[in-house]
C-alpha positions in Angstrom: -116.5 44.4 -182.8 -115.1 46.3 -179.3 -117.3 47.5 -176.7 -117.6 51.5 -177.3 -117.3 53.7 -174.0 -119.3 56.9 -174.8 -118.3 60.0 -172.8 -117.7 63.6 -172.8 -115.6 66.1 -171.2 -118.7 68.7 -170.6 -120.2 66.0 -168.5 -117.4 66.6 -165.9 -118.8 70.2 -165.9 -122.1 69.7 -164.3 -121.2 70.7 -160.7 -124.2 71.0 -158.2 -122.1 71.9 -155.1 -119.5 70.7 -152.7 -120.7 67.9 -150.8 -122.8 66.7 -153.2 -123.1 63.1 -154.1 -123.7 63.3 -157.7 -120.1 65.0 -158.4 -117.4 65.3 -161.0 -115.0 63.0 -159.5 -117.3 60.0 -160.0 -116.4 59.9 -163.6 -112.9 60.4 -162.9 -112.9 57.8 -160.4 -114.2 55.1 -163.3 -111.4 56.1 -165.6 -108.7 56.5 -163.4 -109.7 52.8 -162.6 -110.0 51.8 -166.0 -106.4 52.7 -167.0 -104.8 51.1 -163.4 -106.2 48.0 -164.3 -105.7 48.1 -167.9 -109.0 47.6 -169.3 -109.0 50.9 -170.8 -107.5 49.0 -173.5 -110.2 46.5 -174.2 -112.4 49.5 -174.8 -113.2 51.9 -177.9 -113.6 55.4 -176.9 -116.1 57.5 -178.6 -116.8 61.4 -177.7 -120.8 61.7 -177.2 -122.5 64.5 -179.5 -125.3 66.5 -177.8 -128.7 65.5 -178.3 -131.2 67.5 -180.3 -134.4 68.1 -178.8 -136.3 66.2 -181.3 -134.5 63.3 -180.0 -135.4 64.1 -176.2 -138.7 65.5 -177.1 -139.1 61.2 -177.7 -138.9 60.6 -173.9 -140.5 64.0 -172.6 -143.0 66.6 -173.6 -142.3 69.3 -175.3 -143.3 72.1 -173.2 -141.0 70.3 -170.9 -138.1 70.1 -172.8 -138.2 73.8 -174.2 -138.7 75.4 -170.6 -136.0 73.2 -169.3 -133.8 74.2 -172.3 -134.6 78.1 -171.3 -133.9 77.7 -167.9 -131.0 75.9 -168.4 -129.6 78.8 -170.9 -130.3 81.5 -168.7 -128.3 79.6 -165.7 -125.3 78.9 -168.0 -125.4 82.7 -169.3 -126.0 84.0 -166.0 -123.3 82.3 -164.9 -125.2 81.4 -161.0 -126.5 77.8 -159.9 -130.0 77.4 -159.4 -131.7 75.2 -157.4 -134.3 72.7 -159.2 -135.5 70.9 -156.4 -134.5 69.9 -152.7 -131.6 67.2 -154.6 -130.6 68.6 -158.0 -129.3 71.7 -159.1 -128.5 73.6 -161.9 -124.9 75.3 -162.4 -123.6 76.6 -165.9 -122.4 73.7 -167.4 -125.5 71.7 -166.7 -127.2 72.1 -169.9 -124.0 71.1 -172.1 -123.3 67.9 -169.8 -127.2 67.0 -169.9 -127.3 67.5 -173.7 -124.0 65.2 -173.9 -125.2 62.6 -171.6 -128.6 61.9 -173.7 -126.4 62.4 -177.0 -124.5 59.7 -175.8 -127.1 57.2 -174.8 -128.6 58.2 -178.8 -125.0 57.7 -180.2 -124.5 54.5 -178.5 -128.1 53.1 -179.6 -127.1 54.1 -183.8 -123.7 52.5 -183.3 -125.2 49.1 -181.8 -128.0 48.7 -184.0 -125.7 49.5 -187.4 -122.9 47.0 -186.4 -120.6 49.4 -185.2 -119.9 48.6 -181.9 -120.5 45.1 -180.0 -122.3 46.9 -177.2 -121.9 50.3 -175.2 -121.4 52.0 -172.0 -122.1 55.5 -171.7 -120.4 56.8 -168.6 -122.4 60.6 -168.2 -123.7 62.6 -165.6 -126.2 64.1 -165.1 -127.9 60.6 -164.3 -131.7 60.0 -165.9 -133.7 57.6 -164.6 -135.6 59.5 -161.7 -136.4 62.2 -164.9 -140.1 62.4 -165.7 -142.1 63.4 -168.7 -142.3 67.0 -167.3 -140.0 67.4 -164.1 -136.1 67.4 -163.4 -136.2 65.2 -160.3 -133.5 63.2 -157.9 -130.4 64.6 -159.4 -131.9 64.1 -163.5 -132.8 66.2 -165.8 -133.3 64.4 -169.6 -134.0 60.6 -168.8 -130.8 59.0 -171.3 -132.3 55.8 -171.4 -135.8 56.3 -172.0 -134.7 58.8 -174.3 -132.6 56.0 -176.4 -135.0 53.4 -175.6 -137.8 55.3 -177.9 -134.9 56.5 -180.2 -134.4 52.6 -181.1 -138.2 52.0 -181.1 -139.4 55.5 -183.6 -136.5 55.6 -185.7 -134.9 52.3 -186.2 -137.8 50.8 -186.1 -137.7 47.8 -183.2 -140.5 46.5 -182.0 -139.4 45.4 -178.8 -137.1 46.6 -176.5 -136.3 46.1 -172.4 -135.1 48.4 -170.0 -133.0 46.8 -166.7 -133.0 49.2 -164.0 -130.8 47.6 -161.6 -130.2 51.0 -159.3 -130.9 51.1 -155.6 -133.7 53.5 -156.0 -136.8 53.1 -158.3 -136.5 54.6 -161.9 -139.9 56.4 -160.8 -139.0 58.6 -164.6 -138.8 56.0 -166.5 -141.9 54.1 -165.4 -143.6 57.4 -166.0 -142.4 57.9 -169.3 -143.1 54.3 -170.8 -145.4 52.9 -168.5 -148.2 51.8 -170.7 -145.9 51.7 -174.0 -146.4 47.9 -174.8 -143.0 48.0 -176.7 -141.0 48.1 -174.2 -140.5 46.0 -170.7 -139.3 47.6 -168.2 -137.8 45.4 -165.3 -135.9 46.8 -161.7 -135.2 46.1 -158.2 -134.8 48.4 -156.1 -134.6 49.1 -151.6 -138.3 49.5 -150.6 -139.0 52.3 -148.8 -136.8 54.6 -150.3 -136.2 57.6 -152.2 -138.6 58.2 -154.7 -140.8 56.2 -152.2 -142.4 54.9 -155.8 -142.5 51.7 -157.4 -144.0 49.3 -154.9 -147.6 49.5 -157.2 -146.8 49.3 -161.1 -147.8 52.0 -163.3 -148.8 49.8 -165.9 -148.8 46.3 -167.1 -145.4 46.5 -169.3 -143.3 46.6 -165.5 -142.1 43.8 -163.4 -140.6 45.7 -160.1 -139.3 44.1 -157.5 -139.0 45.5 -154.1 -136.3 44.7 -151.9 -136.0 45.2 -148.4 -132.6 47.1 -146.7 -129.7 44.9 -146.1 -130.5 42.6 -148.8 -127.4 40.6 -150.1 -126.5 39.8 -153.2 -127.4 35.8 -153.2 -131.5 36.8 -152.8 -131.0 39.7 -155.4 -130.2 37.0 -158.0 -132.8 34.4 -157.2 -134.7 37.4 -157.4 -133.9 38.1 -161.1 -134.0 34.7 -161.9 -137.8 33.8 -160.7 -139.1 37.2 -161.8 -136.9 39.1 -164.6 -136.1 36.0 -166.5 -139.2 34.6 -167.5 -140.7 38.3 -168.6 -137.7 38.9 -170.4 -137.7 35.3 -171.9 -141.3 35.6 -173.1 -141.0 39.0 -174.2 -137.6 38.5 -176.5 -136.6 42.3 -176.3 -134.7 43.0 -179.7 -132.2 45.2 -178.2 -131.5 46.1 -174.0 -131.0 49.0 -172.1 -129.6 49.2 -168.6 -130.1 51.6 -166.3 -126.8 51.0 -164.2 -126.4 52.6 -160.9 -124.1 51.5 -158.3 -125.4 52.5 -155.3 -127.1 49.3 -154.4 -123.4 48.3 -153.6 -122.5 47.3 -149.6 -120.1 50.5 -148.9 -122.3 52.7 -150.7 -124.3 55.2 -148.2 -126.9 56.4 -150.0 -128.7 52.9 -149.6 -128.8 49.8 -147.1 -128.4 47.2 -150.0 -125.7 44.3 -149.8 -124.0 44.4 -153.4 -120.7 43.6 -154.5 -118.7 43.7 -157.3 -119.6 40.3 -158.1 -123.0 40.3 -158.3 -122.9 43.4 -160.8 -120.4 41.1 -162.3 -123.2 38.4 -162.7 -126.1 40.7 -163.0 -124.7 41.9 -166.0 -124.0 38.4 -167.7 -127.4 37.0 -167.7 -128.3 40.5 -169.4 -125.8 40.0 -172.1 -126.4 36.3 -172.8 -130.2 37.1 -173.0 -129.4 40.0 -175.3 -127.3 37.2 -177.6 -129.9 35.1 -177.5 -133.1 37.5 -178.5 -131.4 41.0 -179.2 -128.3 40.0 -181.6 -126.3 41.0 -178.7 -127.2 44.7 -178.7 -126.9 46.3 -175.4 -126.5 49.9 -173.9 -125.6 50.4 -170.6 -126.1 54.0 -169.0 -124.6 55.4 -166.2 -126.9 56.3 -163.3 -126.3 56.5 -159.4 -123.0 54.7 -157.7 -121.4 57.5 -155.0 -118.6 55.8 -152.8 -116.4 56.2 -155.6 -113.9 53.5 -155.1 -116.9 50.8 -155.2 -118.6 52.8 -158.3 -115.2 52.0 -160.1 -114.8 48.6 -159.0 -118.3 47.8 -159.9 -118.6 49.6 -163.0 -115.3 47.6 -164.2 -116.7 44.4 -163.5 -120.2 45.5 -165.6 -117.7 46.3 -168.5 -115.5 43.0 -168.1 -118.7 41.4 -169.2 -119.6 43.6 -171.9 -116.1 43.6 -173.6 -115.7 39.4 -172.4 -112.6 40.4 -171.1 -111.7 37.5 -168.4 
């Protein structure tokens, strides 16, 4: 079984502005990468459908989800951006590329589970993770992972499933959505303080977060995960694993003060995948969240999917 790479050409048309981190060319910047180096070929590509409401309506409420949907139409019909907070905005391919981007994280999870794919990386925008139950928030509007992670819960049937949140800021959306939801352990690090200035005090016992302070370097982020991740994880034996997988903890990367490199992505992502063959079958999907120096979001993104395709 191959690795499938789940993606979709309407993401590339969720645009919130020059200037703006979360842009276009971070997508192109991953596959332009992946065919220089010629691990394009190790992959299987796979064209994301759009998810159906009842699918999101999993992760958020449905008040939520049909006022976001409205909004979202009238933007795209109107044919003007709107503003949906301070950071994320909404232009006229937003609701098409959000619809994808979920889609694909749901895709990805029925393709792992039936044997049809190893493992999976979705590489979408818009990102999800800072997406709560009821608000579009730090550059997200439908949260992909939590949305897949209750997909493979409420209709495969899993009893246990982990989410890895290894992003430089706190997946404040996710804890909000399954904070409390016994099925699932969430587990993140993430520069304290920073943007969403959350994550410091648990929501609920089903978290292990793990505040880092600026200009920490990749050799304390791994004894990090290996004194607090790796037990939880261990005693928890998650059937299946979903990784939030932003970038932007990455040295070059200016929208935090973290110390990352390729490598430690690189070896991040391996204890991830030999705990999922020891508890989960294997079965991983990795989303795309933050990563914005685009040269280090392609390197580092290419060394998460060496280790999900075991490509040396």
């Amino acid at each position: 079984m191959s690795t499938a790479f789940y993606s979709h050409p309407a993401c590339r048309l969720h645009d919130m502005g020059a200037g703006h981190p979360e842009c276009p060319q971070r997508l192109d910047a991953i596959t332009d990468h992946l065919l220089a180096t010629g691990l394009d070929v190790a992959l299987d590509y796979r064209e994301a459908p759009p998810a159906t409401a009842l699918q999101i309506g999993r992760a958020h409420t449905s008040g939520y989800v049909s006022e976001l949907a409205d909004t979202l139409e009238r933007v795209r019909d109107g044919g003007e951006s709107k503003a949906m907070d301070p950071d994320t905005v909404a232009c006229p391919g937003t609701l098409a590329a959000a619809l994808h981007a979920a889609g694909a994280a749901v895709a990805a999870t029925d393709d792992v589970i039936a044997g049809r794919a190893r493992n999976a990386f979705c590489a979408v925008r818009p990102p999800g993770h800072h997406a709560t139950r009821d608000q579009t928030m730090g550059f997200c509007f439908f949260n992909n992972v939590a949305i897949a992670a209750r997909h493979a819960l409420d209709v495969h049937g899993l009893k246990r499933v982990a989410i890895i949140d290894f992003d430089v800021h706190h997946g404040n959306g996710t804890e909000d959505i399954i904070a409390g939801d016994e099925r699932v352990l969430m587990c993140s690090f993430f520069q304290h303080p920073l943007y969403p200035y959350s994550g410091a005090v648990p929501k609920g016992t089903n978290m292990v977060n793990v505040p880092v302070a600026p200009y920490t370097r990749g050799p304390a982020v791994r004894e990090t995960i290996d004194a607090m991740w790796m037990p939880a994880l261990e005693e928890f034996r998650p059937e299946m694993v979903f990784i939030s997988a932003g970038f932007d903890a990455h040295r070059e990367d200016d929208l935090g003060q973290m110390g990352l490199v390729e490598a430690d992505y690189e070896w991040i992502t391996q204890r991830l995948v030999d705990l999922a063959a020891r508890h989960s079958q294997g079965r991983v999907v990795s989303c795309l969240e933050g990563g914005y120096h685009l040269g280090a979001l392609a390197r580092s993104v290419a060394a998460h999917l060496r280790v999900l395709a075991d490509v040396a």
